[in-house]
C-alpha positions as CSV (number, residue, x, y, z in Angstrom):
1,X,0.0,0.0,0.0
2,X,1.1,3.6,-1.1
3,X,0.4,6.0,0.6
4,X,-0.4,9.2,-2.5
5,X,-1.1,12.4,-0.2
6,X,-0.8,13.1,3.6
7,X,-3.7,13.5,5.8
8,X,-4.4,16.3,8.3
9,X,-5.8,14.5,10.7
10,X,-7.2,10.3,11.1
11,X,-7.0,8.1,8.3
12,X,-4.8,6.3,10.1
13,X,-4.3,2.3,8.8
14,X,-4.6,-0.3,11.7
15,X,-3.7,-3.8,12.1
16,X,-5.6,-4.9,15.4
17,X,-4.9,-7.8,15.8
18,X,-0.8,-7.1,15.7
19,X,-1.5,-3.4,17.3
20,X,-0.1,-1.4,14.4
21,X,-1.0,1.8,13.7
22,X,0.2,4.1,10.4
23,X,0.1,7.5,9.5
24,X,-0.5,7.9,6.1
25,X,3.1,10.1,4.8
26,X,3.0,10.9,1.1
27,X,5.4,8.9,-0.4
28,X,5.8,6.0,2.7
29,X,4.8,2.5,1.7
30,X,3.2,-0.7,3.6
31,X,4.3,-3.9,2.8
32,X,3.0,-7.6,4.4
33,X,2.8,-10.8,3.5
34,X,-0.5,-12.8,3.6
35,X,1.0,-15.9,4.1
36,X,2.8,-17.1,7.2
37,X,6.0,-19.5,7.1
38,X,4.3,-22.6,6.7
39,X,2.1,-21.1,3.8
40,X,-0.8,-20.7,6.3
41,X,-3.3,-17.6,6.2
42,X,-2.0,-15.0,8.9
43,X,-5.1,-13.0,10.1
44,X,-2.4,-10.8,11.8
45,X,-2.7,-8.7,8.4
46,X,-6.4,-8.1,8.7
47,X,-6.3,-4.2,8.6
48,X,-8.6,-1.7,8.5
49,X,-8.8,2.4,7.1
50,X,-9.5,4.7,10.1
51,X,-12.0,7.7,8.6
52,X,-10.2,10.8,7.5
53,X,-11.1,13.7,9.8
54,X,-9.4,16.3,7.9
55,X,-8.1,16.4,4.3
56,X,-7.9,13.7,1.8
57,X,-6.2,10.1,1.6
58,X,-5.3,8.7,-1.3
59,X,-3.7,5.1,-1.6
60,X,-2.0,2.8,-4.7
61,X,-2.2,-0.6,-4.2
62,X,0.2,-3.2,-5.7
63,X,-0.6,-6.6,-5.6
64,X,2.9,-8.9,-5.4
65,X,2.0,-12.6,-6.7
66,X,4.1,-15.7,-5.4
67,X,3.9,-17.3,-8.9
68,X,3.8,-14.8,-11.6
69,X,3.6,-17.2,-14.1
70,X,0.9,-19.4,-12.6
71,X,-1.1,-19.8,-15.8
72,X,2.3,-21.9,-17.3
73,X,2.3,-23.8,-14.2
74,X,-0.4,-27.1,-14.8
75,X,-2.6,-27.6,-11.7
76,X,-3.7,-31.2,-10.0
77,X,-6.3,-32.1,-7.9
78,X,-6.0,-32.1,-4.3
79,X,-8.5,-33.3,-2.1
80,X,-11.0,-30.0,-2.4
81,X,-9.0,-27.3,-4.0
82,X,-6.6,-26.9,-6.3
83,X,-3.0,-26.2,-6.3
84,X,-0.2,-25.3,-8.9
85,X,2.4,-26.9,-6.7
86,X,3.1,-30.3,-6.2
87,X,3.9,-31.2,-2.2
């Protein structure tokens, strides 16, 4: 996440469950990863936009995939979902 413009006052980006708090600065970035070491979904990252009191936030986002190529890569069948890897 990019932070575009600063803000006056609140829009503030939290991460609860971690106890994070950012203030948007034009020009500062957020980076996490979804994933935790064991590729298993981290609800540490759940985050939520506090409401701007004064001024105006604007964001970029970039999404960063693990496999970039995944359409080259051939799926199988694994139990319920499907996967590009082999384990």
């Amino acid at each position: 996440m990019i932070y575009l413009s600063n803000v006056e006052s609140g829009g503030h980006t939290i991460f609860p469950q971690a106890g994070i708090s950012v203030q948007p600065k034009e020009g500062d970035a957020l980076f996490w990863f979804n994933l935790g070491t064991k590729n298993n979904f981290d609800t540490r990252i759940f985050h939520l936009g506090c409401p701007v009191i004064f001024g105006n936030k604007w964001i970029a986002n970039k999404w960063i995939k693990i496999l970039p190529q995944f359409k080259k890569y051939p799926c199988w069948r694994n139990e319920d979902h499907y996967k590009a890897l082999k384990q």
